[in-house]
C-alpha positions as semicolon CSV with decimal commas, in nm:
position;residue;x (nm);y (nm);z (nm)
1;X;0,000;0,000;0,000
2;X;0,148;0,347;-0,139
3;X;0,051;0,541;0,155
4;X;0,054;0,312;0,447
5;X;0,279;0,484;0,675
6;X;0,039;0,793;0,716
7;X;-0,223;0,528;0,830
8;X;0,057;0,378;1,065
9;X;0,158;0,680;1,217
10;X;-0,234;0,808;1,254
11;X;-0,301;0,470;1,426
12;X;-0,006;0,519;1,675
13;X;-0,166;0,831;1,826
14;X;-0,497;0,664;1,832
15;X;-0,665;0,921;1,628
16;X;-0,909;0,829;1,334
17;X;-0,957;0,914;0,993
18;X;-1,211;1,224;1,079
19;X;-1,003;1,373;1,323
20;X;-0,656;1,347;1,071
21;X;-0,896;1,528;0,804
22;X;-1,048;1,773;1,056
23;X;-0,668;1,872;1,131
24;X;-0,585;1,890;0,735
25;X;-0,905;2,115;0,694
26;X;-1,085;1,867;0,475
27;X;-1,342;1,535;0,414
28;X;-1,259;1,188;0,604
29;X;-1,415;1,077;0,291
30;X;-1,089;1,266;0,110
31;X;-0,828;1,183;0,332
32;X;-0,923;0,825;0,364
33;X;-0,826;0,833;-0,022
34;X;-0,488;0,946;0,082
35;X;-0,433;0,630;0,305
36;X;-0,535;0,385;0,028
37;X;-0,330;0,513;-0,229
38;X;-0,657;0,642;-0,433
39;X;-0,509;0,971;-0,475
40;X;-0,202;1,122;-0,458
41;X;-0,155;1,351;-0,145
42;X;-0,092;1,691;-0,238
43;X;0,230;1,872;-0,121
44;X;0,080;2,123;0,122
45;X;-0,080;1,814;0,348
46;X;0,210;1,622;0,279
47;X;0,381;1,941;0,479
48;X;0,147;1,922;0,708
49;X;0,139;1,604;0,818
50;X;0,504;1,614;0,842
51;X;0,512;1,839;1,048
52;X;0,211;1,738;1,244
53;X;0,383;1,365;1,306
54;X;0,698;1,538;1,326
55;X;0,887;1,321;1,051
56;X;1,051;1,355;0,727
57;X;0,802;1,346;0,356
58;X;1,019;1,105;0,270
59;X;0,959;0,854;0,571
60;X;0,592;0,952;0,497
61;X;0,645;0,850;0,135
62;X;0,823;0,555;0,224
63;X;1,132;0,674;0,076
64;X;1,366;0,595;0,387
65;X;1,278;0,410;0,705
66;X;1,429;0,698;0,908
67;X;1,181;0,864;1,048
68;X;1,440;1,147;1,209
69;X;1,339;1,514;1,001
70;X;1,575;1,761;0,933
């Protein structure tokens, strides 16, 4: 799954879907789609959930398995 470590990461702070969406300023219906790999997360909530989790785009991405951001 393209996008599963921003489901991971949600899931580790016990939050759901609605409240992840209600942070981003949009639909659990939209976000959800973000999680599946259904569409492609734009780079302004990409930002923001980086900086929300407090972790790299590219650990969100999947890109490195360091989490650490710089």
């Amino acid at each position: 799954m393209p996008y599963s470590r921003i489901r991971d990461m949600r899931e580790d702070r016990d939050m759901n879907q609605t409240q992840v969406a209600k942070m981003l300023g949009m639909s659990q219906t939209g976000y959800s789609k973000y999680e599946t790999g259904e569409n492609d997360i734009p780079t302004a909530i990409l930002i923001k959930l980086s900086r929300f989790y407090n972790t790299s785009i590219d650990y969100l991405l999947g890109e490195t398995n360091n989490p650490k951001r710089y």
